[in-house]
py3Dmol code that shows the C-alpha trace and the ligand (Angstrom):
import py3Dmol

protein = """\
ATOM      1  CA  UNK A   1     -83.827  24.401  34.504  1.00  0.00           C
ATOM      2  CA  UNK A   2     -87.163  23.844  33.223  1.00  0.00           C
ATOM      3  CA  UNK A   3     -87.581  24.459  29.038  1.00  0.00           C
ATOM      4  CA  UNK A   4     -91.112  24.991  27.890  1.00  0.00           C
ATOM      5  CA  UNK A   5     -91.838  24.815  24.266  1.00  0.00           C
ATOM      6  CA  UNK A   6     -95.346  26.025  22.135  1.00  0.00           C
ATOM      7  CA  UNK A   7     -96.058  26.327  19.106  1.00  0.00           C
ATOM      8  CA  UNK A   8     -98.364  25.487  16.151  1.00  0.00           C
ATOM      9  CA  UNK A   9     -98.358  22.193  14.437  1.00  0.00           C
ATOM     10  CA  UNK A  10     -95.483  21.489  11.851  1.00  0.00           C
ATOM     11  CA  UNK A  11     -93.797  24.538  12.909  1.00  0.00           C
ATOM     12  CA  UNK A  12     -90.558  22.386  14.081  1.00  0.00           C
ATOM     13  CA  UNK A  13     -90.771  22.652  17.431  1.00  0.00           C
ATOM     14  CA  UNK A  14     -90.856  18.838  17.846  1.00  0.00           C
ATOM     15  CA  UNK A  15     -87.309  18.569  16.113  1.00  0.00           C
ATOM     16  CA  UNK A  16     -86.302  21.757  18.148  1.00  0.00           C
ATOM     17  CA  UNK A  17     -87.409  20.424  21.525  1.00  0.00           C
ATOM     18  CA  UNK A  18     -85.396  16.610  20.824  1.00  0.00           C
ATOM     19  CA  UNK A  19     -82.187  18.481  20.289  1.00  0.00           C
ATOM     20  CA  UNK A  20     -82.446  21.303  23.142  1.00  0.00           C
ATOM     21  CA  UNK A  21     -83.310  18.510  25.802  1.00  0.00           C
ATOM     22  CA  UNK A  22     -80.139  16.456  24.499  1.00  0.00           C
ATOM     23  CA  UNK A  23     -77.993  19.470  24.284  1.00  0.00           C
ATOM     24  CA  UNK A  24     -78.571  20.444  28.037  1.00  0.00           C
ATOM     25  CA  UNK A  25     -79.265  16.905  29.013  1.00  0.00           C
ATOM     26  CA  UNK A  26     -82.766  17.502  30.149  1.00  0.00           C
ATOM     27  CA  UNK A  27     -85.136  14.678  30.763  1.00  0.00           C
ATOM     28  CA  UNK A  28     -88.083  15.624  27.358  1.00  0.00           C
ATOM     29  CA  UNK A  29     -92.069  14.813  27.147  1.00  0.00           C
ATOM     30  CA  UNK A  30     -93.633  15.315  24.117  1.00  0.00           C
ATOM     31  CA  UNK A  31     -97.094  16.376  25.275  1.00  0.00           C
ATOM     32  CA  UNK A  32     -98.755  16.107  21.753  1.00  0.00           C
ATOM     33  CA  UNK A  33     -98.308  12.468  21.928  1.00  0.00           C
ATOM     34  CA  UNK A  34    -100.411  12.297  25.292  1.00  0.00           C
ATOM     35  CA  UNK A  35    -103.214  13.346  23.931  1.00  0.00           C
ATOM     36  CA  UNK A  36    -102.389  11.504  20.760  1.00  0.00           C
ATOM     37  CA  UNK A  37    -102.530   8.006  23.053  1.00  0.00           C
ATOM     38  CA  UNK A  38    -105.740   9.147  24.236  1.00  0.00           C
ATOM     39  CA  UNK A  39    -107.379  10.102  21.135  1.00  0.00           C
ATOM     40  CA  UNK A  40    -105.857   6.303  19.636  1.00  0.00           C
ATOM     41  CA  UNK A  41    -107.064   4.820  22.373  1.00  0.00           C
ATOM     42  CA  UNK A  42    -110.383   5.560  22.180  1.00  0.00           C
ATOM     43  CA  UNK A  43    -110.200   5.185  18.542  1.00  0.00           C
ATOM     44  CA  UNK A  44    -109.511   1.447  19.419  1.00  0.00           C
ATOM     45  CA  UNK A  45    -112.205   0.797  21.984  1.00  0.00           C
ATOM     46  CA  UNK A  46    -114.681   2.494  19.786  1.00  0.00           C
ATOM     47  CA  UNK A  47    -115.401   5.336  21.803  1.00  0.00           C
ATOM     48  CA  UNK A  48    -117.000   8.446  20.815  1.00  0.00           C
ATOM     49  CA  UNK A  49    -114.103  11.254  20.999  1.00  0.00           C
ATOM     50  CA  UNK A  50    -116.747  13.869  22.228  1.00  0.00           C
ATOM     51  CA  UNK A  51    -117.616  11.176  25.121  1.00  0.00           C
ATOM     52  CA  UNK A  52    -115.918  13.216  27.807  1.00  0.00           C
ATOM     53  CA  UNK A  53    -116.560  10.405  30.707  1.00  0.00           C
ATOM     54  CA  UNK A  54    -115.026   7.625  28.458  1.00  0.00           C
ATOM     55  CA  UNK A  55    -112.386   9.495  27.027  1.00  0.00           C
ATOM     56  CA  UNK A  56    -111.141  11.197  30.867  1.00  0.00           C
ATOM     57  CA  UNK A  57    -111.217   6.852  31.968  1.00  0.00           C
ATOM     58  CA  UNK A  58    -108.696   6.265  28.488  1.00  0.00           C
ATOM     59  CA  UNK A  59    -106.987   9.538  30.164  1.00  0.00           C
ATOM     60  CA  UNK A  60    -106.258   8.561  33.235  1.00  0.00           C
ATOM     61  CA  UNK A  61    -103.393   6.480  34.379  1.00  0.00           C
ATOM     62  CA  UNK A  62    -102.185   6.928  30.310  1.00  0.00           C
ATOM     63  CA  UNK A  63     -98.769   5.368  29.014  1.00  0.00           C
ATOM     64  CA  UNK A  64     -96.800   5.484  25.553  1.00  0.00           C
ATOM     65  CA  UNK A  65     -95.191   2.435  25.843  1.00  0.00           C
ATOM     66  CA  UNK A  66     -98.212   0.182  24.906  1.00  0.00           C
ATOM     67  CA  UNK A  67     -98.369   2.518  21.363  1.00  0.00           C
ATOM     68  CA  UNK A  68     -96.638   2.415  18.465  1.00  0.00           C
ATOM     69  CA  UNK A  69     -95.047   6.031  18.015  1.00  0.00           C
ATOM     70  CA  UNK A  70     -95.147   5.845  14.252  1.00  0.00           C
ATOM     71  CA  UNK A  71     -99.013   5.339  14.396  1.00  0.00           C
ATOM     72  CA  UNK A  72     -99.408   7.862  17.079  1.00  0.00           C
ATOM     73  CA  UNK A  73     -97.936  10.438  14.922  1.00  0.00           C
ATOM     74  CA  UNK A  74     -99.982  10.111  11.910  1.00  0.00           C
ATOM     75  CA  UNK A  75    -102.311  12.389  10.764  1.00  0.00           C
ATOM     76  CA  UNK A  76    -105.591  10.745  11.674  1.00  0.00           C
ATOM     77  CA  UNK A  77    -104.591   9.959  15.142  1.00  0.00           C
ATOM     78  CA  UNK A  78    -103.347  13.953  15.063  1.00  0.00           C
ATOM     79  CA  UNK A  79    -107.041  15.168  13.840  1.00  0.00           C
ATOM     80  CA  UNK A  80    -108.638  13.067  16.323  1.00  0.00           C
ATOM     81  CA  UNK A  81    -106.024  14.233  19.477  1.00  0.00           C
ATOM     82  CA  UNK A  82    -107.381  17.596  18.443  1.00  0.00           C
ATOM     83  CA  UNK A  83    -110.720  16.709  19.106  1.00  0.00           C
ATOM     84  CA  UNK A  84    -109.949  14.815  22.779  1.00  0.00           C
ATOM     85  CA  UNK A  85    -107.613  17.715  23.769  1.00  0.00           C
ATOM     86  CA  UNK A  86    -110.408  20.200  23.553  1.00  0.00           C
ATOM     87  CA  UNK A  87    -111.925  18.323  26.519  1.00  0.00           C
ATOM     88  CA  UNK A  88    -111.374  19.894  29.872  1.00  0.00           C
ATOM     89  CA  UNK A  89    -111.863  17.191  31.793  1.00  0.00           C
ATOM     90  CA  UNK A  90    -109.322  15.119  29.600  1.00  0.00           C
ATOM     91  CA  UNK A  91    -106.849  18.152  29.814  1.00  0.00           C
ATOM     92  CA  UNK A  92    -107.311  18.170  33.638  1.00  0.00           C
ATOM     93  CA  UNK A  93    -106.547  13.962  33.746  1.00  0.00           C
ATOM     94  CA  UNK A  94    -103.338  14.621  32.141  1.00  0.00           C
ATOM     95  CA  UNK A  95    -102.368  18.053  34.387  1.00  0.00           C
ATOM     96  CA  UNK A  96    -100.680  16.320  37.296  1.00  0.00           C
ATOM     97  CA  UNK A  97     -98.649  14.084  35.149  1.00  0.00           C
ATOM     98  CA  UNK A  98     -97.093  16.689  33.034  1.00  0.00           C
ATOM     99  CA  UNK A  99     -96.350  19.207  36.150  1.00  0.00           C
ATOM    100  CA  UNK A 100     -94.988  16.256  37.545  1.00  0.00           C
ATOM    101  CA  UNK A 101     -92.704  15.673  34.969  1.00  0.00           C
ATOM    102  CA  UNK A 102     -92.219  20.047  34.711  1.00  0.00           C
ATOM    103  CA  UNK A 103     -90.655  19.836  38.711  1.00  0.00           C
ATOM    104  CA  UNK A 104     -88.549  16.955  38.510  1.00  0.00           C
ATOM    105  CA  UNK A 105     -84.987  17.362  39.726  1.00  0.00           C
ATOM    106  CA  UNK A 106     -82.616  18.276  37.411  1.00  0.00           C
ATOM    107  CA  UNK A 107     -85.109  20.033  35.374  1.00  0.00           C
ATOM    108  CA  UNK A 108     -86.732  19.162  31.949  1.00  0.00           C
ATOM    109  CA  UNK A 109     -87.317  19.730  28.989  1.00  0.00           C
ATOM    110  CA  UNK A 110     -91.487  20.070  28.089  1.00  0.00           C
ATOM    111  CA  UNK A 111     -93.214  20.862  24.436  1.00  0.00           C
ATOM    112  CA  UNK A 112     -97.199  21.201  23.147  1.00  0.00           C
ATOM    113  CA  UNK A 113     -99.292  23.865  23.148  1.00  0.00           C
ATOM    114  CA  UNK A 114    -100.199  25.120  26.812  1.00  0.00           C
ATOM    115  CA  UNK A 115     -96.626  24.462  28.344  1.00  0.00           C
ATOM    116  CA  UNK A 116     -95.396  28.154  29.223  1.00  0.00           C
ATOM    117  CA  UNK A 117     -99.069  28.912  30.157  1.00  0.00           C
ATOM    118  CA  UNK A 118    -100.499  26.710  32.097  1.00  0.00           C
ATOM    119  CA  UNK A 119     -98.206  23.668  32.790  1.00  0.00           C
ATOM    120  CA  UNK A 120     -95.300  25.476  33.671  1.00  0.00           C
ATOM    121  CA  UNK A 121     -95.825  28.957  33.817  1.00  0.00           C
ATOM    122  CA  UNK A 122     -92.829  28.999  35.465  1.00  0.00           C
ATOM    123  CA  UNK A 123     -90.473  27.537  33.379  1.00  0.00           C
ATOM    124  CA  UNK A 124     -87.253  29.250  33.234  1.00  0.00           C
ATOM    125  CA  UNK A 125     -87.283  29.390  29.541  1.00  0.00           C
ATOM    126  CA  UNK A 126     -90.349  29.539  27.110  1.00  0.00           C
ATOM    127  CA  UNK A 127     -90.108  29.372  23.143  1.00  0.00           C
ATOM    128  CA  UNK A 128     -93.032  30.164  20.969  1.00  0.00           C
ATOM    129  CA  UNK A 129     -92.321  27.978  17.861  1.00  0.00           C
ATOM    130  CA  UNK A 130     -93.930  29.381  14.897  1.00  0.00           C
ATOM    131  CA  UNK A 131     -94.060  29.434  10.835  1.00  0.00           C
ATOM    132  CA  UNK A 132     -96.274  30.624   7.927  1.00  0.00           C
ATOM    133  CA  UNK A 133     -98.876  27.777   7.463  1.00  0.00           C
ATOM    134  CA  UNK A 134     -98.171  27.152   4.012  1.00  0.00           C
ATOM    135  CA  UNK A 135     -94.494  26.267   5.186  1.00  0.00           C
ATOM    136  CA  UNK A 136     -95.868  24.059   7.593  1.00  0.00           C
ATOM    137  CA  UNK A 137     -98.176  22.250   5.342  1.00  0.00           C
ATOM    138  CA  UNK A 138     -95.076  22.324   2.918  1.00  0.00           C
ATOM    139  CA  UNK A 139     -93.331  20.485   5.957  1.00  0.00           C
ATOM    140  CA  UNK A 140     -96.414  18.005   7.181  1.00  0.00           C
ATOM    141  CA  UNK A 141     -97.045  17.130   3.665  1.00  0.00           C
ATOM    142  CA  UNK A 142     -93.450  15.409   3.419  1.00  0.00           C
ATOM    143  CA  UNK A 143     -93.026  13.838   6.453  1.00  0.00           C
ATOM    144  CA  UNK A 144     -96.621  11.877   5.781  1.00  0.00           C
ATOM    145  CA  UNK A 145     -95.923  11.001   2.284  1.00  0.00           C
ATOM    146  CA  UNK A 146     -92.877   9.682   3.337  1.00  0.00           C
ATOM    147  CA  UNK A 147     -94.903   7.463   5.768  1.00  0.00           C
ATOM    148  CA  UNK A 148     -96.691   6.539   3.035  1.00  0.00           C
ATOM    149  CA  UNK A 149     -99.822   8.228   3.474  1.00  0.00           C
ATOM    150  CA  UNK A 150    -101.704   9.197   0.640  1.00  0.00           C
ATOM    151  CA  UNK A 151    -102.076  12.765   1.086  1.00  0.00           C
ATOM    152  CA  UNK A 152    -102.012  16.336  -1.163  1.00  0.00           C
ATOM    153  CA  UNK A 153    -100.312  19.414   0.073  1.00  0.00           C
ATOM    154  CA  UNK A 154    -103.337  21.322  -0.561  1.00  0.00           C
ATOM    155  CA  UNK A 155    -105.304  18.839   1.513  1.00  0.00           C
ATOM    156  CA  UNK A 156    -102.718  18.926   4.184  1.00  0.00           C
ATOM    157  CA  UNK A 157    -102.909  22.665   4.171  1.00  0.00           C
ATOM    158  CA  UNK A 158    -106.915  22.903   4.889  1.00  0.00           C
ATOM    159  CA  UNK A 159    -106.431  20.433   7.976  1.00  0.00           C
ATOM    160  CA  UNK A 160    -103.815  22.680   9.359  1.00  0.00           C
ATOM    161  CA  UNK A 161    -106.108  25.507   9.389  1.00  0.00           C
ATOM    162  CA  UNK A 162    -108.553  23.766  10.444  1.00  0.00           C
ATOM    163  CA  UNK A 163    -106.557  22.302  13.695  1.00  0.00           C
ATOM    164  CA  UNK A 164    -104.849  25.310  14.365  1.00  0.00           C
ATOM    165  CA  UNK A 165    -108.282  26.836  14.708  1.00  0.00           C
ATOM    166  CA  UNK A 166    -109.891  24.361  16.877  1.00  0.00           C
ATOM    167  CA  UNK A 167    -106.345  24.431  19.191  1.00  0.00           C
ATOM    168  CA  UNK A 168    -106.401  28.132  19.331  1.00  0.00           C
ATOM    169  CA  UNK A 169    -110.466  28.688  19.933  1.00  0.00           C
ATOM    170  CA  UNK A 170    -111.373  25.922  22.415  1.00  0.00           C
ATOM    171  CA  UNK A 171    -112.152  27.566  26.491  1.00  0.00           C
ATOM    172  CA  UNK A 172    -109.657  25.359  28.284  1.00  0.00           C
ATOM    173  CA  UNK A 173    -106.255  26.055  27.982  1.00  0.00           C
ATOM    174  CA  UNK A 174    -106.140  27.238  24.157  1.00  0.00           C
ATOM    175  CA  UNK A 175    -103.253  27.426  22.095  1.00  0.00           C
ATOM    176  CA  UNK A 176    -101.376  30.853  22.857  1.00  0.00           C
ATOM    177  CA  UNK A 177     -97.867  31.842  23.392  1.00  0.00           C
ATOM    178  CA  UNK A 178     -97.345  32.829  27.213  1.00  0.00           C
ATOM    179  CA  UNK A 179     -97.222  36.776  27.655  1.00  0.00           C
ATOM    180  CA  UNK A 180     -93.065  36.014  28.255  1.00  0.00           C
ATOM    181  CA  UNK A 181     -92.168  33.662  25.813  1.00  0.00           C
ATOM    182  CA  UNK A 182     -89.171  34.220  22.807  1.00  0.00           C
ATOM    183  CA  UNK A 183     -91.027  33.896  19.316  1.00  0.00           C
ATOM    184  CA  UNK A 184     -88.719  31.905  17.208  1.00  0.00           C
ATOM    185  CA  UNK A 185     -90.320  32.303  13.233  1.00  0.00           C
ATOM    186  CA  UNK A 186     -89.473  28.839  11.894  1.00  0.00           C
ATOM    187  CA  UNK A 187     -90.518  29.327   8.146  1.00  0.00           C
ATOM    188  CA  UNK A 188     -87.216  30.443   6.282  1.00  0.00           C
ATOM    189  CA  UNK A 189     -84.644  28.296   9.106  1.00  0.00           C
ATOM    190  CA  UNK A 190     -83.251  24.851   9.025  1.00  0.00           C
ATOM    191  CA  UNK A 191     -83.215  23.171  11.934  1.00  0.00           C
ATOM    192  CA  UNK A 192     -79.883  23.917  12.834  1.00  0.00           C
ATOM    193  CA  UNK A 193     -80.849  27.533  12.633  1.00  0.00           C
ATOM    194  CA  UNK A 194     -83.341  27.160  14.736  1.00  0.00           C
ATOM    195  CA  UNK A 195     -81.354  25.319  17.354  1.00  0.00           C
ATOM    196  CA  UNK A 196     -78.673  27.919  17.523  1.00  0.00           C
ATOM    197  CA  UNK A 197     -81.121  30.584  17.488  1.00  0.00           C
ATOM    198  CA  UNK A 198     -82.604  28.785  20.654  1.00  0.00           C
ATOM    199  CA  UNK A 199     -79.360  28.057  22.199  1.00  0.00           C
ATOM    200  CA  UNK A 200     -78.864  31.555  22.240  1.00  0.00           C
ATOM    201  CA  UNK A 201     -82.023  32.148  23.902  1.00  0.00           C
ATOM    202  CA  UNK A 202     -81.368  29.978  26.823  1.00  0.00           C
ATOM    203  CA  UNK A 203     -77.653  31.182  27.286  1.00  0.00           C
ATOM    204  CA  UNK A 204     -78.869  34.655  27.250  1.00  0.00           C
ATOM    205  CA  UNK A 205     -81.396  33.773  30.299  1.00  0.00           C
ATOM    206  CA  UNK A 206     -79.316  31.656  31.903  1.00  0.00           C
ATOM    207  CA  UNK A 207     -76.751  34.756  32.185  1.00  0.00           C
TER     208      UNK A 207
END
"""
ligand_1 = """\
20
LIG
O -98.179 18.485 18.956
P -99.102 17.422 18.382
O -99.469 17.646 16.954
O -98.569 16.049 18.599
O -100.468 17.537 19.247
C -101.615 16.801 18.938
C -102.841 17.548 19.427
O -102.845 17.585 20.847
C -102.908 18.993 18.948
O -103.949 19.183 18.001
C -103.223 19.813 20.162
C -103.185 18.876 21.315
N -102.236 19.298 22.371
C -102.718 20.123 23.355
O -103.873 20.529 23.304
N -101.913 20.481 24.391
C -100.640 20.072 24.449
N -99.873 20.443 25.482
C -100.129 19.240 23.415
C -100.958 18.886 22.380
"""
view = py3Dmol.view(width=600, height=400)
view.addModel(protein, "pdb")
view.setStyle({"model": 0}, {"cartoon": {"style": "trace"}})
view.addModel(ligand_1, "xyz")
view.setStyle({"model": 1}, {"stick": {}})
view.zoomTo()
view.show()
């Protein structure tokens, strides 16, 4: 079985996607943080993030494991995987591994923001993860504060807009919920909630 999972930043589809893939045992990539190793990488060899040549090199051939996770998730490294993932040629360097990962035996388990669409548009199952924007700045503006970043909920709020924007507009593989996928609306559920609701989902196809 092969999960796909979009949705919009802070909508808690992360959280969603970690406990589906251990419910049903599925092997899980976190596609964000692809692009969020290339974006840090280039960030560390001083490259230019709209230097498509450079940045497709940092692309291809990328790996996690030399990255620490907590820096890859915060919010400048986010901003800045924004920027890289709006480069085709960086999108196409990263294709192969994630269908790769999509058609592995035994299924798995994939999230970001192109999944159901365009890296497996033939997933068995595809969730649209969504909530109102102030919820998810609500959301972002408590997990980075309790990283220690020195952030306001206002300003978190106006760099939401503005990457949901730049994810939705760019040519190559924008963010959009496949034509087939189950909306799940994430802003009044916990994340139990949201898991059942899921669950449910998934059971229902797999009848
Ligand atoms: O899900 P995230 O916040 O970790 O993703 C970081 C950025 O990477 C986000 O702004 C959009 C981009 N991204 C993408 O374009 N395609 C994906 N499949 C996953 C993430």
């Amino acid at each position: 079985m092969i999960i796909a999972i979009d949705g919009t930043t802070s909508s808690g589809k992360g959280t969603l996607a970690k406990r589906l893939a251990k419910h049903y045992g599925l092997p899980h990539l976190d596609t964000g943080l692809l692009y969020r190793a290339v974006a840090k990488a280039a960030m560390d060899a001083g490259v230019e993030l709209k230097d498509e040549d450079a940045c497709v090199r940092l692309a291809a051939g990328v790996r996690l494991e030399p990255f620490d996770e907590r820096e890859l998730r915060s919010s400048g490294v986010g901003a800045a995987a924004s920027v890289v993932a709006s480069l085709p040629a960086v999108r196409r360097a990263l294709f192969e591994l994630q269908r790769n990962f999509a058609q592995q035996e035994g299924g798995a388990l994939l999230d970001g923001r192109d999944i159901g669409t365009v890296i497996a548009p033939h997933a068995d199952v595809k969730l649209w993860v969504d909530a109102a924007v102030e919820e998810r700045a609500r959301r972002r503006f408590l997990e980075l504060s309790g990283i220690g970043e020195n952030v306001t909920e206002a300003g978190v709020l106006e760099q939401l807009k503005e990457r949901d924007a730049r994810d939705a507009a760019r040519k190559d593989a924008p963010m959009k919920p496949a034509d087939d996928a189950v909306w799940i609306d994430t802003t009044t559920m916990t994340p139990e909630e949201c898991l059942a609701r899921a669950l449910e989902v998934v059971e229902t196809r797999r009848r």
